[in-house]
Backbone as XML, in Angstrom:
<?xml version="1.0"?>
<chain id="A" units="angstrom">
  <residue number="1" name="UNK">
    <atom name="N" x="44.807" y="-85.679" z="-91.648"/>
    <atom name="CA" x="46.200" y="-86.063" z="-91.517"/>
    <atom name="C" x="47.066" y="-84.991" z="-92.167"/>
  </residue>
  <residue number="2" name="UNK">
    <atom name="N" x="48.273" y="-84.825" z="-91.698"/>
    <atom name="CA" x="49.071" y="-83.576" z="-92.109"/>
    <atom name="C" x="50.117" y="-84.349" z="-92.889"/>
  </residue>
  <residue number="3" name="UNK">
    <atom name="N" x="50.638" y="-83.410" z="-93.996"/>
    <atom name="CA" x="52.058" y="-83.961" z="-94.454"/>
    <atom name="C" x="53.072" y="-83.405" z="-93.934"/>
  </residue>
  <residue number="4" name="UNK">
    <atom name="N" x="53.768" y="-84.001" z="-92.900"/>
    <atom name="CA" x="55.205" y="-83.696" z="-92.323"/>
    <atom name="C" x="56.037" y="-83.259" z="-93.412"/>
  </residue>
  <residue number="5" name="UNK">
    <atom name="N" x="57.378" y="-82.901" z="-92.658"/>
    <atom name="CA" x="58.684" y="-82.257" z="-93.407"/>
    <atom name="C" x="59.298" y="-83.893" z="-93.937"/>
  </residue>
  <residue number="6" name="UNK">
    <atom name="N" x="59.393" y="-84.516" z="-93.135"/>
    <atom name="CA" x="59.727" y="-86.556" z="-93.280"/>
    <atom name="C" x="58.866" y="-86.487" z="-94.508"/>
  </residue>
  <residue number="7" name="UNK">
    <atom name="N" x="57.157" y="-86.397" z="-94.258"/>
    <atom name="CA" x="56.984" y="-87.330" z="-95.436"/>
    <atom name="C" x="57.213" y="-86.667" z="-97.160"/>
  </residue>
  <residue number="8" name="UNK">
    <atom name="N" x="57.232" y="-85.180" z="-96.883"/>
    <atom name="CA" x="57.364" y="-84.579" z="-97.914"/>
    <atom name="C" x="58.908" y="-85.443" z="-98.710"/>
  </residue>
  <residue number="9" name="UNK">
    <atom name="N" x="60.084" y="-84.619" z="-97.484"/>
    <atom name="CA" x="61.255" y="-85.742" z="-97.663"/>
    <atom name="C" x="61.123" y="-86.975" z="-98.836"/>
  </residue>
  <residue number="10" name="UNK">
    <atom name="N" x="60.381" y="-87.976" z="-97.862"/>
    <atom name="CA" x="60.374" y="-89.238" z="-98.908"/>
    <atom name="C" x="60.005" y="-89.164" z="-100.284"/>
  </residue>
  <residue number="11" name="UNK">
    <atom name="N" x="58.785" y="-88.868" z="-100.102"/>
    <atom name="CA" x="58.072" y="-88.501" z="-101.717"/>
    <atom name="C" x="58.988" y="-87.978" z="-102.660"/>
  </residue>
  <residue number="12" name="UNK">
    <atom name="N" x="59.933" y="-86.528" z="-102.669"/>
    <atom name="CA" x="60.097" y="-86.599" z="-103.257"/>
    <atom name="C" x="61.510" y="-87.164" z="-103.512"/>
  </residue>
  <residue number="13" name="UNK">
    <atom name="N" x="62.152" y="-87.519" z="-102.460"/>
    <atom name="CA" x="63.551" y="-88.320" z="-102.869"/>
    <atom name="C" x="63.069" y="-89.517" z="-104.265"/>
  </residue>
  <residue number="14" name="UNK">
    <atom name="N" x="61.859" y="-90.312" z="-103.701"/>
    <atom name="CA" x="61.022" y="-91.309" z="-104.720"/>
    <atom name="C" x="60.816" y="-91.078" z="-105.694"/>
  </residue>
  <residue number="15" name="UNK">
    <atom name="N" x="60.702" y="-89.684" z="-106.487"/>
    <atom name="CA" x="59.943" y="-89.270" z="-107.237"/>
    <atom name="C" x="61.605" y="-88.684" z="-107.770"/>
  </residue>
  <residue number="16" name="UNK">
    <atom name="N" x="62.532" y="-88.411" z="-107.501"/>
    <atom name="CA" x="63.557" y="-88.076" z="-107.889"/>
    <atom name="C" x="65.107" y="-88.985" z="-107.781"/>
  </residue>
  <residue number="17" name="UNK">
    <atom name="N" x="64.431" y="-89.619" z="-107.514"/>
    <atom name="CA" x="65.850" y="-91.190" z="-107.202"/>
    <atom name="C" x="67.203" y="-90.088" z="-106.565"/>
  </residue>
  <residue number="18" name="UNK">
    <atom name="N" x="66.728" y="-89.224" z="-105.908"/>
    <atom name="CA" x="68.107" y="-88.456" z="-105.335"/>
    <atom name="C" x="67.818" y="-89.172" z="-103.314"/>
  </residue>
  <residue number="19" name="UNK">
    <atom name="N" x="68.777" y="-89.543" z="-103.002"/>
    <atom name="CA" x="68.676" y="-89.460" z="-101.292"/>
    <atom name="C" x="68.147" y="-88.534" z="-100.639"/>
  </residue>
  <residue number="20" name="UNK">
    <atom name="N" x="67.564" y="-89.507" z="-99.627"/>
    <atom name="CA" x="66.771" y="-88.638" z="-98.628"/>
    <atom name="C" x="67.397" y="-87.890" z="-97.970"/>
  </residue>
  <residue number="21" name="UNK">
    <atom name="N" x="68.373" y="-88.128" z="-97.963"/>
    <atom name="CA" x="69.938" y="-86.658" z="-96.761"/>
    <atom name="C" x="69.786" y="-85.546" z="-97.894"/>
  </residue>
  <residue number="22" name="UNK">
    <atom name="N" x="70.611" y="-85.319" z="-99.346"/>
    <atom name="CA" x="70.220" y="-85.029" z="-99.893"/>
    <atom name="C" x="68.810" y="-83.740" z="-99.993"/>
  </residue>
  <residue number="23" name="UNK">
    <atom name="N" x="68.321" y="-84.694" z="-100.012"/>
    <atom name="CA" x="66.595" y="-84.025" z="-100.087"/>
    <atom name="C" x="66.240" y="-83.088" z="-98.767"/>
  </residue>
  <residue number="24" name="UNK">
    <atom name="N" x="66.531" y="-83.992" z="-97.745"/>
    <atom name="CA" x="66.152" y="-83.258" z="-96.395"/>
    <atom name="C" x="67.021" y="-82.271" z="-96.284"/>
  </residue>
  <residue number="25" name="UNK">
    <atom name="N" x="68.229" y="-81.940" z="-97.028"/>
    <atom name="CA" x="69.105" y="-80.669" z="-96.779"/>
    <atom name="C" x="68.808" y="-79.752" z="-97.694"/>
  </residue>
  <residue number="26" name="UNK">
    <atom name="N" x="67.824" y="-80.085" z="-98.722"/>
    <atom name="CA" x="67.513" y="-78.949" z="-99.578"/>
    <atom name="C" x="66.190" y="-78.301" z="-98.908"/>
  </residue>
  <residue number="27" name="UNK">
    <atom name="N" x="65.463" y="-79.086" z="-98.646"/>
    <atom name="CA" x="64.088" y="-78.615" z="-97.812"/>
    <atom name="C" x="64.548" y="-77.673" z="-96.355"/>
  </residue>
  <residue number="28" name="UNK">
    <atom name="N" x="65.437" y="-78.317" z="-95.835"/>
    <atom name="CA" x="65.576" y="-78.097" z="-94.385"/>
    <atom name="C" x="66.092" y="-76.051" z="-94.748"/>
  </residue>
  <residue number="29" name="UNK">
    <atom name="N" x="67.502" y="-76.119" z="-96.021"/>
    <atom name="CA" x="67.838" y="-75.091" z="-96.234"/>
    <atom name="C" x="66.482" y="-73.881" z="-97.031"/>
  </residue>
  <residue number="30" name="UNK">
    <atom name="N" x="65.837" y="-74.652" z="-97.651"/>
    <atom name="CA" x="64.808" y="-74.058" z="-98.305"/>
    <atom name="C" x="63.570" y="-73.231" z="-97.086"/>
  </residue>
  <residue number="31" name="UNK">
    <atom name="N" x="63.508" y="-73.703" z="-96.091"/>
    <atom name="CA" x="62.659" y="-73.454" z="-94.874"/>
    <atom name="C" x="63.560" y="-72.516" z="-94.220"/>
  </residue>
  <residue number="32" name="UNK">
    <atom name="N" x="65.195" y="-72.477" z="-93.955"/>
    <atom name="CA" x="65.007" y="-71.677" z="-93.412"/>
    <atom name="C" x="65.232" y="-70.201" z="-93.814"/>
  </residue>
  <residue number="33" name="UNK">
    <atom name="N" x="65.413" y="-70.477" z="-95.042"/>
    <atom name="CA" x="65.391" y="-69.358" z="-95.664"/>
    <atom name="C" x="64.290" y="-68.445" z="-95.985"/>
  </residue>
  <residue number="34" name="UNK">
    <atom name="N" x="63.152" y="-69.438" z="-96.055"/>
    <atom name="CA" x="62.298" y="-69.082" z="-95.799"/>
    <atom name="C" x="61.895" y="-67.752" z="-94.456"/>
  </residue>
  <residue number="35" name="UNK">
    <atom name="N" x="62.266" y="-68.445" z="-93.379"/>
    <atom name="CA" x="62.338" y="-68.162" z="-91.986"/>
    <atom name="C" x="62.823" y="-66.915" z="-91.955"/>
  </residue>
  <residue number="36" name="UNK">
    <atom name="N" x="64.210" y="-67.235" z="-92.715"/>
    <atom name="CA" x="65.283" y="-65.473" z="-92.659"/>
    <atom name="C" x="64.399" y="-64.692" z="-93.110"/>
  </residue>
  <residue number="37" name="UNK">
    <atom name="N" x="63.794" y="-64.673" z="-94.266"/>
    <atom name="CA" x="63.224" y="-63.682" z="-95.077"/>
    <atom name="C" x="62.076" y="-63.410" z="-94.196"/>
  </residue>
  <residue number="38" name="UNK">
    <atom name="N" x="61.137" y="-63.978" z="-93.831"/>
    <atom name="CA" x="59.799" y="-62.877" z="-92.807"/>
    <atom name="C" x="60.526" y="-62.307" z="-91.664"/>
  </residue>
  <residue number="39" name="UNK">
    <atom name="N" x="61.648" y="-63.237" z="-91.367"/>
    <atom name="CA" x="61.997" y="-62.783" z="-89.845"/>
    <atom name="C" x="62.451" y="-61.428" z="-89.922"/>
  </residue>
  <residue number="40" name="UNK">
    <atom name="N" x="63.223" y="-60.666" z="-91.330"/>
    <atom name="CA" x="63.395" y="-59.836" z="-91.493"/>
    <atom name="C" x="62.483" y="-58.689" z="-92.577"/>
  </residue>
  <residue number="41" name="UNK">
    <atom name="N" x="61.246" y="-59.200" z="-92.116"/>
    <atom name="CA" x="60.089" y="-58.614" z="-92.351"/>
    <atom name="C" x="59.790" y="-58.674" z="-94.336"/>
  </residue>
  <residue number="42" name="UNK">
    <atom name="N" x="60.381" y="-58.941" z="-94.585"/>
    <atom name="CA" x="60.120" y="-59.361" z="-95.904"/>
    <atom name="C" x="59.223" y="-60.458" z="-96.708"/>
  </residue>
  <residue number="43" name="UNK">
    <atom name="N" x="57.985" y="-60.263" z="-97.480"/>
    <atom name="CA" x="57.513" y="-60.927" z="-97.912"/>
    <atom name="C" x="58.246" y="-62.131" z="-98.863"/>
  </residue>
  <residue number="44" name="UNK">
    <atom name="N" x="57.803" y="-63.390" z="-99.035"/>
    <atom name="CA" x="57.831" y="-64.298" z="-100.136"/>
    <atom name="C" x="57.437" y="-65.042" z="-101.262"/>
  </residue>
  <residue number="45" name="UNK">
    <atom name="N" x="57.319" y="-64.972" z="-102.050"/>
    <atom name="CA" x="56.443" y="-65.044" z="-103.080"/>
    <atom name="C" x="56.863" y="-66.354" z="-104.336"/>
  </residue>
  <residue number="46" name="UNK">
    <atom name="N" x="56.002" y="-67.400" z="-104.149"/>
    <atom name="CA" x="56.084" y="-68.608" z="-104.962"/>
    <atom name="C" x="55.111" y="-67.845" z="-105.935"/>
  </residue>
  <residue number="47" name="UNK">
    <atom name="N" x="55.774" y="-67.794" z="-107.159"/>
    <atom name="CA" x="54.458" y="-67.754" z="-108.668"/>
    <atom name="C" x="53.564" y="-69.081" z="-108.294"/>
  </residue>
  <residue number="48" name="UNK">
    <atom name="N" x="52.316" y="-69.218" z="-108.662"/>
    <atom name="CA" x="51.454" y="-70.197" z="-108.759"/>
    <atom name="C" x="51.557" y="-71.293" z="-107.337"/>
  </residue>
  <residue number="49" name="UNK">
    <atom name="N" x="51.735" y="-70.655" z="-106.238"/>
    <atom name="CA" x="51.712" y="-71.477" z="-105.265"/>
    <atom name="C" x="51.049" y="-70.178" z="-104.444"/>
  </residue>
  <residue number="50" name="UNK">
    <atom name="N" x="51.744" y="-69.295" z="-103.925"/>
    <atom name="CA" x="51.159" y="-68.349" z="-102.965"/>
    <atom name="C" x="52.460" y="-67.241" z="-102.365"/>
  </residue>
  <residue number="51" name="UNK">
    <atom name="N" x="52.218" y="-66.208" z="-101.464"/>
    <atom name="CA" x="52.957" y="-65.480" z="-100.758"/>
    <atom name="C" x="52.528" y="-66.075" z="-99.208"/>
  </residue>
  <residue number="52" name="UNK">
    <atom name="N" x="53.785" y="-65.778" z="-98.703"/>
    <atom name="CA" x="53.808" y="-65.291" z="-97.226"/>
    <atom name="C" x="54.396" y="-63.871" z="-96.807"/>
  </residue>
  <residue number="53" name="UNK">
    <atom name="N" x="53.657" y="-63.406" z="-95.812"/>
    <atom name="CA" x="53.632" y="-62.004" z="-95.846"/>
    <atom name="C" x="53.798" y="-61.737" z="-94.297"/>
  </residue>
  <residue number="54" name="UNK">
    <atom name="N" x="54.287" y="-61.064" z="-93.771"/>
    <atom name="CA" x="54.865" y="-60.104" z="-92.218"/>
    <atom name="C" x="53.957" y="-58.853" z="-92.431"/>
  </residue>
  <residue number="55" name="UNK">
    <atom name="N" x="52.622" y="-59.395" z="-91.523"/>
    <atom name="CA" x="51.650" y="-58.044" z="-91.321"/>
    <atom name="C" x="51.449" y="-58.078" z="-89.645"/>
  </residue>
  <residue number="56" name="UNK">
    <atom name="N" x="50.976" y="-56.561" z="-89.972"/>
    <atom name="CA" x="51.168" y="-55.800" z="-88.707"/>
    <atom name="C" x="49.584" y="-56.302" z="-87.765"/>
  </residue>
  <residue number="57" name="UNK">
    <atom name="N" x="49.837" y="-56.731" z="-86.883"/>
    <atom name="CA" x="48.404" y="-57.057" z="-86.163"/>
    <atom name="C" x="48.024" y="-56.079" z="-84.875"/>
  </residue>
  <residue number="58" name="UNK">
    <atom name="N" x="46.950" y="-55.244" z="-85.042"/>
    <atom name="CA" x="46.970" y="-53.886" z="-84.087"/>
    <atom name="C" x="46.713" y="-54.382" z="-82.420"/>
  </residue>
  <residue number="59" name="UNK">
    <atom name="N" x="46.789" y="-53.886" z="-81.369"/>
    <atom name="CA" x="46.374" y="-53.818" z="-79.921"/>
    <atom name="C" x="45.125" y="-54.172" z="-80.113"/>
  </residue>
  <residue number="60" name="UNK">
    <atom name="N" x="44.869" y="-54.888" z="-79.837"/>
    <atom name="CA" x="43.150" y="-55.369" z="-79.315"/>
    <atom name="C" x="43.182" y="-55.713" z="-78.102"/>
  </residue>
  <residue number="61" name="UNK">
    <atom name="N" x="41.640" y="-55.841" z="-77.305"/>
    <atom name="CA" x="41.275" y="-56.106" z="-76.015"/>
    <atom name="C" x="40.910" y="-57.415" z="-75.753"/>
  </residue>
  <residue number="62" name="UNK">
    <atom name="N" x="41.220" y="-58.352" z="-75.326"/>
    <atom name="CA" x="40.758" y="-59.883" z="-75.268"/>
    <atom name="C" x="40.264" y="-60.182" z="-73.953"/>
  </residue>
  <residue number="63" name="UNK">
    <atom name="N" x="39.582" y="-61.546" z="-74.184"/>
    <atom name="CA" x="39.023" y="-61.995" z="-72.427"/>
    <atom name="C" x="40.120" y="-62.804" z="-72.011"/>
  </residue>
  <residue number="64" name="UNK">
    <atom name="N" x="40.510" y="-62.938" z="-70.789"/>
    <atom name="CA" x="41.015" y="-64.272" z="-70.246"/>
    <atom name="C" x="40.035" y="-65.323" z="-69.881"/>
  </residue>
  <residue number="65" name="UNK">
    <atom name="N" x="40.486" y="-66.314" z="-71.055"/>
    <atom name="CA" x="39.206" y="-67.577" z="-71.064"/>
    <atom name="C" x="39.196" y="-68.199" z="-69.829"/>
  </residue>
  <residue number="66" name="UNK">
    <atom name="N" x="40.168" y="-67.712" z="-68.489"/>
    <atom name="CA" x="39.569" y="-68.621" z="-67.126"/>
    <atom name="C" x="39.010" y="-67.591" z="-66.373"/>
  </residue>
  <residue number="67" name="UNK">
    <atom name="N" x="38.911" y="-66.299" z="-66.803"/>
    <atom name="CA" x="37.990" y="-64.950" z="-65.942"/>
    <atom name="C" x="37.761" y="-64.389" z="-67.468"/>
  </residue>
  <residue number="68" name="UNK">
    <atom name="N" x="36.814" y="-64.656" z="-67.699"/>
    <atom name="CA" x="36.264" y="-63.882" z="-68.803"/>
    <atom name="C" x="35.528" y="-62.645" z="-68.549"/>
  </residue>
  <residue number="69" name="UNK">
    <atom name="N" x="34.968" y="-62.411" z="-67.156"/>
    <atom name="CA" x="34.919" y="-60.816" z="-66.682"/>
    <atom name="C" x="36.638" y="-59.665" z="-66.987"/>
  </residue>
  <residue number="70" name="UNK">
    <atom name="N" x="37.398" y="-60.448" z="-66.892"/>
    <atom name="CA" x="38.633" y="-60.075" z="-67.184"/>
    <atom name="C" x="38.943" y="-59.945" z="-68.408"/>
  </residue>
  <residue number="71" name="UNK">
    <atom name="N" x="39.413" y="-57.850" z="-68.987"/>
    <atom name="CA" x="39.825" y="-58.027" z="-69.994"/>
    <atom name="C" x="41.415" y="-57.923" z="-69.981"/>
  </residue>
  <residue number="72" name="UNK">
    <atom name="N" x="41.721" y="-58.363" z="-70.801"/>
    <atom name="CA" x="43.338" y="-58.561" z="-70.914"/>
    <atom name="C" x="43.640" y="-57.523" z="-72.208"/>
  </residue>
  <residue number="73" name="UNK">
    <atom name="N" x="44.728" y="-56.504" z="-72.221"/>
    <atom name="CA" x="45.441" y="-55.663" z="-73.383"/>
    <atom name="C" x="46.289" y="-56.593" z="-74.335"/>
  </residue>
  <residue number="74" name="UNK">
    <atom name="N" x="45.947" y="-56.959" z="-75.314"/>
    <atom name="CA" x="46.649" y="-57.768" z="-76.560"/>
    <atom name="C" x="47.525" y="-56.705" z="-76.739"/>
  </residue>
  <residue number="75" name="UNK">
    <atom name="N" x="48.973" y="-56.227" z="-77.051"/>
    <atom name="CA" x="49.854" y="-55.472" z="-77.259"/>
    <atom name="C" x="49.488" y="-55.903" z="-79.096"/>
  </residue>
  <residue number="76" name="UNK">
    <atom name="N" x="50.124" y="-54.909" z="-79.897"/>
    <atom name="CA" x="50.397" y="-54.971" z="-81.314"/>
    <atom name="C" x="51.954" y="-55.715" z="-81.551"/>
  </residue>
  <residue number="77" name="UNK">
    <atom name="N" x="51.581" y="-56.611" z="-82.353"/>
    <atom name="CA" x="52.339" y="-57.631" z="-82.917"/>
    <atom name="C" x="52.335" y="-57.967" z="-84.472"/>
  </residue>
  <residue number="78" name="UNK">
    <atom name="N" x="53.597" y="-58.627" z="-84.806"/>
    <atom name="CA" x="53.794" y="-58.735" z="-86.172"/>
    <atom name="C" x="53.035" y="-60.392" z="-86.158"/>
  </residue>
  <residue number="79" name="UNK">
    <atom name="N" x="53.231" y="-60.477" z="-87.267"/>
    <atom name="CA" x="52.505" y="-62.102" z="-87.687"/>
    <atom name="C" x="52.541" y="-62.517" z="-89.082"/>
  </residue>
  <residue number="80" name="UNK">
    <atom name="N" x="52.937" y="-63.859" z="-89.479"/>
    <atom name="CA" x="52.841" y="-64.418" z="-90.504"/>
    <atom name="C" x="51.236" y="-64.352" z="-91.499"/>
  </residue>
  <residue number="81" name="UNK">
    <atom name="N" x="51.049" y="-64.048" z="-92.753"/>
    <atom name="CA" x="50.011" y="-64.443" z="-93.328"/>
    <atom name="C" x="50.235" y="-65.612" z="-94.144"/>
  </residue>
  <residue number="82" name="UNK">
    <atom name="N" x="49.623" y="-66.491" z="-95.067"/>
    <atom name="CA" x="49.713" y="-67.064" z="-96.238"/>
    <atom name="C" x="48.313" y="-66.563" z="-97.078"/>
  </residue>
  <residue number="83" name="UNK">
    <atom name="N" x="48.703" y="-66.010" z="-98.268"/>
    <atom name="CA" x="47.933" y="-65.641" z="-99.597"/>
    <atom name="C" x="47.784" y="-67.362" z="-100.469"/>
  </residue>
  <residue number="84" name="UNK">
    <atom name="N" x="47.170" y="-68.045" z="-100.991"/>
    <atom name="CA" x="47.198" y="-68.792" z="-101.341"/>
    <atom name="C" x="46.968" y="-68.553" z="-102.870"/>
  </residue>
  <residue number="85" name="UNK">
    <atom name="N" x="48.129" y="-69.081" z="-103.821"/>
    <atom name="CA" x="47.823" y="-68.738" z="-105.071"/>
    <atom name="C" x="46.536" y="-69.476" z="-105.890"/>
  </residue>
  <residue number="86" name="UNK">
    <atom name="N" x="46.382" y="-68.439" z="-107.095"/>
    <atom name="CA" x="44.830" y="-68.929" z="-108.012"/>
    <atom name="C" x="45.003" y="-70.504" z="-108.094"/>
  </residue>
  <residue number="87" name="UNK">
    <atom name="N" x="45.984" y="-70.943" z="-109.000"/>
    <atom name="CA" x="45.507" y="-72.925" z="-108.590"/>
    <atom name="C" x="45.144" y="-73.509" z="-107.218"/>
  </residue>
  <residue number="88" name="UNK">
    <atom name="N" x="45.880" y="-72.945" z="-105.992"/>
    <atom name="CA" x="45.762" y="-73.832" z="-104.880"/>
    <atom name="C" x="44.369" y="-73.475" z="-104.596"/>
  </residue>
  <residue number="89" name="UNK">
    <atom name="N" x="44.120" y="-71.995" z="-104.377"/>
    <atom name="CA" x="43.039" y="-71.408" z="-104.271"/>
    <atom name="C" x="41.334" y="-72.426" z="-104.788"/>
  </residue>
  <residue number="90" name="UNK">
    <atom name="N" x="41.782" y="-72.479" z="-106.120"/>
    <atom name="CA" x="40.664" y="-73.027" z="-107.416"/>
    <atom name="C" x="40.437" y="-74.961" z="-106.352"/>
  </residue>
  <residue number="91" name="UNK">
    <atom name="N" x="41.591" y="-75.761" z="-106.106"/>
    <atom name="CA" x="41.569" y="-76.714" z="-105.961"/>
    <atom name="C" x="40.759" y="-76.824" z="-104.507"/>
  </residue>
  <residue number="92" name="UNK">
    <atom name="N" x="41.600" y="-75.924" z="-103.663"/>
    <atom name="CA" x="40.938" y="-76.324" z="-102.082"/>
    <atom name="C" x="39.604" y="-75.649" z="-102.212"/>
  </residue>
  <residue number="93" name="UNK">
    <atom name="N" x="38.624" y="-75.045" z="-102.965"/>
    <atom name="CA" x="37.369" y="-74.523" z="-103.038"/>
    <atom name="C" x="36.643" y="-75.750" z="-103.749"/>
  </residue>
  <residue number="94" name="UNK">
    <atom name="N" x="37.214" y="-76.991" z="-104.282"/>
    <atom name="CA" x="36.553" y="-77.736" z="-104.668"/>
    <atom name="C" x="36.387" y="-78.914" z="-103.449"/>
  </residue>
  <residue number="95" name="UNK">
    <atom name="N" x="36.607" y="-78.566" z="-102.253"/>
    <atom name="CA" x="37.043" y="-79.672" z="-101.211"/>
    <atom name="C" x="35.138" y="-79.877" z="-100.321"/>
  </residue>
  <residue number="96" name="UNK">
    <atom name="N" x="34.474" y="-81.130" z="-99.880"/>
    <atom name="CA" x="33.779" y="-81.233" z="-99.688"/>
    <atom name="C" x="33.961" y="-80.589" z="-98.090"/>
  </residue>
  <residue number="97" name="UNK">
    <atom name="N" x="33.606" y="-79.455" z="-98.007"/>
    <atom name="CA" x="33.533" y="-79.023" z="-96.211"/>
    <atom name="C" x="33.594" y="-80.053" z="-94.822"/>
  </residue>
  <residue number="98" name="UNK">
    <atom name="N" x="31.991" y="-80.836" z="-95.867"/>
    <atom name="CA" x="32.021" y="-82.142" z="-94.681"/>
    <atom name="C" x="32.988" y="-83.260" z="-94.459"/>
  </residue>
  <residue number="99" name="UNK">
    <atom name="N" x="33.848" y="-83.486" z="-95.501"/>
    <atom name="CA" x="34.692" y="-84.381" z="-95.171"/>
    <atom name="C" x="36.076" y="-83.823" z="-94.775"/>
  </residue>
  <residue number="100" name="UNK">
    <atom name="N" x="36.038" y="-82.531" z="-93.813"/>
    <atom name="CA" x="37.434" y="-81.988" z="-93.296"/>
    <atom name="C" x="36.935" y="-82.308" z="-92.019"/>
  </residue>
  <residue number="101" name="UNK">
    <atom name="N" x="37.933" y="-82.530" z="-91.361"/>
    <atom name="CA" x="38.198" y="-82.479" z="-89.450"/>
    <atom name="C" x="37.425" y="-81.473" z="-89.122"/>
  </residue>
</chain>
């Protein structure tokens, strides 16, 4: 199960007795600022949470999965990473493999 932008929302309006309008306009502004900053190729960087990063992904050759005799030219493209910081890192390495989707 995923945590939506909603349920994040609730939690912490709950956890902060501030409104959910409120809340959803700090997140909503917080995201897209987010957004501005890779879109203009610039990394982001939470201390103790992680970076997101605008890396360069080179031309590769791919199949087309309905003619896989067929190769297709992948052009070079930019792309989002996430670095995951040392706590998140430490926590999701303690996660039982078998009990993920």
């Amino acid at each position: 199960m995923s945590l939506t932008k909603r349920d994040l929302v609730v939690r912490v309006a709950r956890q902060t007795n501030l409104k959910q309008s409120e809340v959803m306009d700090v997140v909503q502004l917080t995201l897209d600022t987010i957004t501005e900053e890779l879109a203009a190729g610039r990394s982001v960087e939470f201390r103790n949470f992680g970076v997101f990063e605008v890396m360069r992904r080179k031309e590769r050759i791919g199949r087309n999965p309905n003619e896989p005799a067929t190769e297709v030219k992948i052009p070079e493209r930019a792309v989002v990473k996430f670095k995951p910081g040392k706590e998140m890192r430490k926590l999701v390495l303690k996660l039982d493999p078998q009990d993920l989707p």
